[in-house]
C-alpha positions, 0 to 999 in steps of 0.5 A: 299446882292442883287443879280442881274442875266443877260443871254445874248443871252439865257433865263436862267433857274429859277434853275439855277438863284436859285442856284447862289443866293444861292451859292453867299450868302455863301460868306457873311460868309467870309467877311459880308459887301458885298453890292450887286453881278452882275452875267452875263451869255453868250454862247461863240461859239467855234466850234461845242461846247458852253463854257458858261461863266459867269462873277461875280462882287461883290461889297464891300465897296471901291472896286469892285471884279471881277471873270471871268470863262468859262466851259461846265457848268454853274454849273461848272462856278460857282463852279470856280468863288466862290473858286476864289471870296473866295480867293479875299474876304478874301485878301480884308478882311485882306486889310481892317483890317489892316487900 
């Protein structure tokens, strides 16, 4: 699966990248005809405090998935968006053998 990652606003820090790569291939175990994943990050201003937030679309033959999550962290974000593009993937998953 090719991952391709944006910050806006920000320059996002190589572990970070890292981590989401790695995250995201973990859901090929759940449904393995993934094609590709597109990840932006951006800073939300909200009063003194900066949400990031993070926007995930994984593209799967016929279908796009999209997640979107806002946290204090990006790692939190993540976290989130994965259990929801879990849930997504194996509805798909189940979609696509019934045809």
């Amino acid at each position: 699966m090719k991952v391709q990652t944006k910050a806006i606003h920000f320059s996002a820090d190589q572990k970070l990248v890292v981590l989401i790569q790695k995250k995201l291939q973990k859901l090929e175990q759940f449904f393995d005809r993934i094609l590709a994943a597109e990840v932006v990050m951006k800073l939300e201003n909200s009063g003194k405090v900066k949400d990031k937030v993070m926007e995930i679309k994984i593209k799967v033959p016929g279908n796009l998935i999209i997640t979107k999550e806002t946290h204090k962290t990006f790692e939190a974000a993540i976290d989130t968006s994965l259990s929801s593009l879990k849930r997504q993937l194996i509805k798909h998953k189940k979609k696509v053998r019934r045809k």
